[in-house]
N, C-alpha and C positions, 0 to 999 in steps of 0.2 A: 730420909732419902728423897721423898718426893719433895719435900722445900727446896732441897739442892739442886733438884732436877729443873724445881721452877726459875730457882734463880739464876741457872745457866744458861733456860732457856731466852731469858731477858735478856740477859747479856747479850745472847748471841743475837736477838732480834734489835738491839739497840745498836752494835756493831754494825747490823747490814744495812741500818737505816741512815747511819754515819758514813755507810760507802757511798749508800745509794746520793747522796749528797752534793758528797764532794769528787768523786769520781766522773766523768764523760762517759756516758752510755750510748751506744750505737747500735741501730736493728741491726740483725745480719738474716742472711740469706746463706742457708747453710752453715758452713764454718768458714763463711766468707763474712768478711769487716766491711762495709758501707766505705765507697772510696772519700767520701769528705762528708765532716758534721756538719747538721745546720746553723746557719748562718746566726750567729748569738749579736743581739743590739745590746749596744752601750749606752746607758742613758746620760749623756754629756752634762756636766756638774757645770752650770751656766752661772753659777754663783764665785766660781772660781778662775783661775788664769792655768792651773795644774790640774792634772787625775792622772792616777792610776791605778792601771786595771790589772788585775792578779788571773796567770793563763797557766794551767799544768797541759804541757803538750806531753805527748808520746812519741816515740822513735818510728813506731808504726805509721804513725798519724803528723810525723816530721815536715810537711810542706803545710805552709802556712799564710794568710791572706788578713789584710786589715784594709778594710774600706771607709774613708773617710771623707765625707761633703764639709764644707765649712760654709756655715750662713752669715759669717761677721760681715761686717759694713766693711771694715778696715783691716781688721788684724787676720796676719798669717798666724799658720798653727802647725807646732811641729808635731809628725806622728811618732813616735822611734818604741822600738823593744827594744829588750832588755834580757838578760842570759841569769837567772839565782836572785841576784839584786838588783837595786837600782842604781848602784855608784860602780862609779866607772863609765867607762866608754860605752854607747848602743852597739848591739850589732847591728843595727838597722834602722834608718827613719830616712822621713820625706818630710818637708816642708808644703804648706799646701795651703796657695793664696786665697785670700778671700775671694767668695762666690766660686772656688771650683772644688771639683771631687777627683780624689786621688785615689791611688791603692799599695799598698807596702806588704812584699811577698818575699820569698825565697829568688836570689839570685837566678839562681836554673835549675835544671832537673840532678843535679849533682851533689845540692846543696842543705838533705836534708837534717831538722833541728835533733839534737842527741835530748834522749827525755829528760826533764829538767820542769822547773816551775820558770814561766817566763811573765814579763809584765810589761805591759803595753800602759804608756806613758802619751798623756796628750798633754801640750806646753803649748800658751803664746809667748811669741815669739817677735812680734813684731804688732805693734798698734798696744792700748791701754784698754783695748776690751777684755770680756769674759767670755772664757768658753764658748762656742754658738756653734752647732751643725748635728750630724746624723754620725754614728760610730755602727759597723758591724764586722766581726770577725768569724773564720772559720779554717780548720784546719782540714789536710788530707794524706792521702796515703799519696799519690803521683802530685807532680809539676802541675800536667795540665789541668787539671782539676782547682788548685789555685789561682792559676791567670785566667781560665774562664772568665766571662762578661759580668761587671760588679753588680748589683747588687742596683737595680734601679731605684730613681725617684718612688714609684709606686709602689713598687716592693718595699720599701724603707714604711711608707706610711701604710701598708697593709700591716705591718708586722706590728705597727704602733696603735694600730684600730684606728686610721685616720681617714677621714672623708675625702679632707682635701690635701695635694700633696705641692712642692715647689713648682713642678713641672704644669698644674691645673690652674694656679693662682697666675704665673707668668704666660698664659693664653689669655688672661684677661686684658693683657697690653699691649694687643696689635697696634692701636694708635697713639700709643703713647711711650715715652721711655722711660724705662725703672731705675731709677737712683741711686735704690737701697731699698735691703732687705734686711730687717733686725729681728731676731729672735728673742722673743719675751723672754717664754718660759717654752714647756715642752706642748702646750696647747696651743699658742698664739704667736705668730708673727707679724710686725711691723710692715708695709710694703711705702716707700717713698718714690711717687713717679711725676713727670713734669711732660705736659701737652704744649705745643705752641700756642703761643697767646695768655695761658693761662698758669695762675699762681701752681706752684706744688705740690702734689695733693700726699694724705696720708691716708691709708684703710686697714684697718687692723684684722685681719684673718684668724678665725677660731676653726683649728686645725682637725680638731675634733667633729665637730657640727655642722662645718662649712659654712656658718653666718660670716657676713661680713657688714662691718660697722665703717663710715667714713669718717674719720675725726673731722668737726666743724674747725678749721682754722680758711677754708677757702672764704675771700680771694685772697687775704694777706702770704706774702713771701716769709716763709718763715724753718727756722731750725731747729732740729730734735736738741733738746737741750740733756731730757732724761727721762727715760722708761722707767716709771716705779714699780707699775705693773701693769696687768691687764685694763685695769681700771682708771687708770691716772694717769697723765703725760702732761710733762712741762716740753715747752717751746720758747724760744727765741724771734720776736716776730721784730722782721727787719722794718717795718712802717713801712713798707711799699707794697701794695697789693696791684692786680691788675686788669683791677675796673676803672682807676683814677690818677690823677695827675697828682694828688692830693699825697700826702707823707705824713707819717708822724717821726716823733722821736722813736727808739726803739725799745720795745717792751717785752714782757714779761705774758704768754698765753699759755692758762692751766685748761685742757681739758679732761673731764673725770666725766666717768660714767654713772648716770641716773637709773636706767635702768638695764634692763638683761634680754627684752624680748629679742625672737629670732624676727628674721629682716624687718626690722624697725629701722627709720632714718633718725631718729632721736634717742637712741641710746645716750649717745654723750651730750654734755652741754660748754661752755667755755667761759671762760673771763678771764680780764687781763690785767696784769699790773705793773707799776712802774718796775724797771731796773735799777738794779745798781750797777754801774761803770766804773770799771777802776779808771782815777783819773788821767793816766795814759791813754785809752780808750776816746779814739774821736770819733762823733755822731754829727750826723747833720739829718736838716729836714726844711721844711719850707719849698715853696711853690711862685710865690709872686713879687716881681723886682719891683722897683720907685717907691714903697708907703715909706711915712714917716717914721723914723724912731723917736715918740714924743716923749715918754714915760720910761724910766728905772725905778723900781720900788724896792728899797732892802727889806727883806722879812727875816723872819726868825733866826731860817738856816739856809737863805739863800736868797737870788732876784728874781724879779719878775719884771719883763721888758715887753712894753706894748707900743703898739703902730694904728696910725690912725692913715686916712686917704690924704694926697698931697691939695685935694682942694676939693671943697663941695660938693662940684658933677663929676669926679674921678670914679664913673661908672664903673672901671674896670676896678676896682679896688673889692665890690661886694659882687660882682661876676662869680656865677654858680656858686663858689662859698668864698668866704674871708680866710685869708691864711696870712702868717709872716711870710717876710722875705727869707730867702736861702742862707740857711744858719750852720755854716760849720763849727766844732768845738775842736782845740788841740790845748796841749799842754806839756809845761818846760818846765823839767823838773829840776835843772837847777838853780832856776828863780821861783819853785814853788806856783807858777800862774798859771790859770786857766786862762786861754781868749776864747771869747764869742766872735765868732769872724762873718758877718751881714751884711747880704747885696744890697743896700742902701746908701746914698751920701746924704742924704735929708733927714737932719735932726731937729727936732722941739725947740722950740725961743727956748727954755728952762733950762735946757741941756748944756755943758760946756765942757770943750774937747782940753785934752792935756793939761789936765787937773786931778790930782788924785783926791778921790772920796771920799772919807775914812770912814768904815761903815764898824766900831768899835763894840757895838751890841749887839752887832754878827758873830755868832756861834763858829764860823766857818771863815767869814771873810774880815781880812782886817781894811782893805781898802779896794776902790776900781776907780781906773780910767779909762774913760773914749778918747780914740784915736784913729786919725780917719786918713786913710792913705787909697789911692788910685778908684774912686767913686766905690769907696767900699767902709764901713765904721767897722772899730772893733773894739770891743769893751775888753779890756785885759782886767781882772782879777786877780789881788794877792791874796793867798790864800793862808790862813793859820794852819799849823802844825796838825790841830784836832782834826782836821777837812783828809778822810781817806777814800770817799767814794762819791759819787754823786749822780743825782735821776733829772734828765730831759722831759718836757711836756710843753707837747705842744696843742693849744688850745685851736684848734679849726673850728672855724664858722660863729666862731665869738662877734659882737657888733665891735668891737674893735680888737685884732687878735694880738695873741701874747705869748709868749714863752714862759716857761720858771721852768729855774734850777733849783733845786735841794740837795744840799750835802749832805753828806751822813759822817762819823767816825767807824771805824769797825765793829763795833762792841753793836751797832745798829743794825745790822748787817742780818738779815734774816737767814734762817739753817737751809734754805731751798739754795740760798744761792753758793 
């Protein structure tokens, strides 16, 4: 009899532990119900473009509030519930564009939910990101009680054990304008802001801590390419920074982090590497009109084009640094060529225009010609079939500067890009 008795009594205590769970529990105050529960956060699946969130409402507790901020750069994000399942029509959603915060509630005081399990579904909807922002919901017995004031910036990072919150980080840009805000993960957000005069800056916020890291990319102009993580960021660096008249081609800037201390200015470090262009893709770079185009050199997988001064004392040639002349790239894909398009008409004795080249040991190129229209040269390139990408470099401050291109086929093509 007493085993029986022990083992009903588990049951029964296994039972209540299984209510105690999954059931909504509210203090009361006599045999009065608390008019609305507190405000439960969603931890937003940033991994994803969908969630959903699993809600047993009550008839009691029938008015209903869903507070949602979105942190995306770009992408809107629908909020909508849902009545038993997920298919079929919502009873209910908001759309809710990046950078603002919304709320999705009961119609009006007439309109309360019949008890039911409900599920609150977050979808983008618009832009190619991932999930990004702040979720909190709460349900109640009256109307006013769910349209009440949502749910602040502070209150969202009180609840998350956070130091610093959206509202703390954008006080730091009185003089400055923000351009973007990217959320890593649930610790760290990206901040992207731009000063007069000066390049774009990017500072990484630990939401937790309140450290703040500036990624080294100043002064170059440059664009988020991909947040891997806390730790890593690829960029897009246009060659134009702005401290210099000077340019490069456009490359490839990894910054990754070395170490962890709190306010350290050397957390992160950086380097750069060539890009690959699809060859659609036109880039330009150079700084200085009149030098000579004296050299073409075919190499492996590509040219290399150097300029020399139009004459001895052409002072202005090695002024502050040596750069080529302004070099656009385009290309026609239905003659397969690349042009190199350079503000020069001064070409090298060796050189001769409207003649094709046949550069047959080129991996990439099967021939080039120079072709010089309105004080301008342009090397047009035909290019072989193999030829799917190719990297700009522009050599500044060389005693005689140069360009190279290098093709690549796809198969070369590294997993970053």
């Amino acid at each position: 009899m007493m085993k029986k008795y022990k083992k009903f009594l588990s049951v029964l205590c296994a039972v209540g532990m299984a209510m105690a769970m999954t059931v909504p529990t509210f203090a009361a105050s006599g045999s009065e119900i608390n008019s609305s529960t507190p405000s439960t956060q969603v931890y937003v699946d940033t991994n994803n473009q969908t969630q959903t969130v699993n809600w047993p409402i009550t008839d009691s507790h029938g008015f209903y509030k869903v507070w949602f901020s979105n942190t995306a750069s770009s992408s809107t994000i629908r909020v909508a519930l849902y009545k038993g399942n997920t298919s079929g029509n919502a009873i209910n959603y908001i759309d809710v564009p990046a950078g603002q915060a919304m709320s999705l509630h009961n119609a009006n005081a007439n309109s309360p939910l019949a008890t039911d399990t409900y599920y609150i579904v977050l979808t983008v909807i618009g832009g190619a990101q991932n999930l990004n922002g702040l979720c909190f919901y709460k349900n109640a017995t009256t109307y006013a009680n769910v349209v009440s004031p949502s749910p602040s910036d502070s209150t969202a990072a009180a609840a998350s054990g956070n130091k610093l919150t959206l509202d703390d980080i954008k006080k730091n840009y009185t003089d400055a304008k923000i351009l973007n805000i990217t959320k890593i993960n649930a610790d760290f957000v990206l901040v992207e802001s731009e000063q007069d005069t000066f390049a774009n800056k990017f500072a990484l916020y630990n939401l937790k801590t309140g450290d703040i890291d500036v990624l080294p990319t100043m002064p170059e102009y440059v664009t988020l390419k991909k947040a891997v993580n806390e730790n890593y960021f690829i960029f897009v660096d246009s060659g134009k920074n702005s401290e210099s008249v000077f340019s490069s081609f456009p490359s490839i800037l990894k910054c990754f982090r070395v170490s962890s201390g709190t306010n350290k200015s050397d957390n992160f470090t950086q380097e750069h590497e060539n890009e690959y262009y699809d060859l659609n893709m036109s880039v330009q770079s150079g700084s200085k009109e009149g030098s000579v185009l004296s050299v073409i050199k075919v190499t492996f997988d590509g040219l290399e084009v150097m300029f020399k001064p139009k004459s001895a004392d052409d002072a202005g040639f090695y002024a502050d640094a040596t750069d080529i002349p302004p070099t656009t790239t385009s290309y026609d894909s239905s003659t397969n060529k690349l042009t190199f398009e350079i503000a020069t008409s001064l070409l090298g004795e060796n050189l001769k225009t409207n003649v094709d080249i046949n550069t047959d040991d080129n991996l990439y190129i099967s021939s080039y010609r120079i072709v010089q229209k309105d004080n301008k040269t342009y090397i047009v390139a035909s290019l072989k079939n193999t030829a799917n990408r190719y990297i700009m470099k522009n050599n500044i401050g060389a005693y005689f500067p140069y360009f190279s291109v290098n093709f690549a086929g796809k198969s070369y093509i590294p997993s970053d890009y």
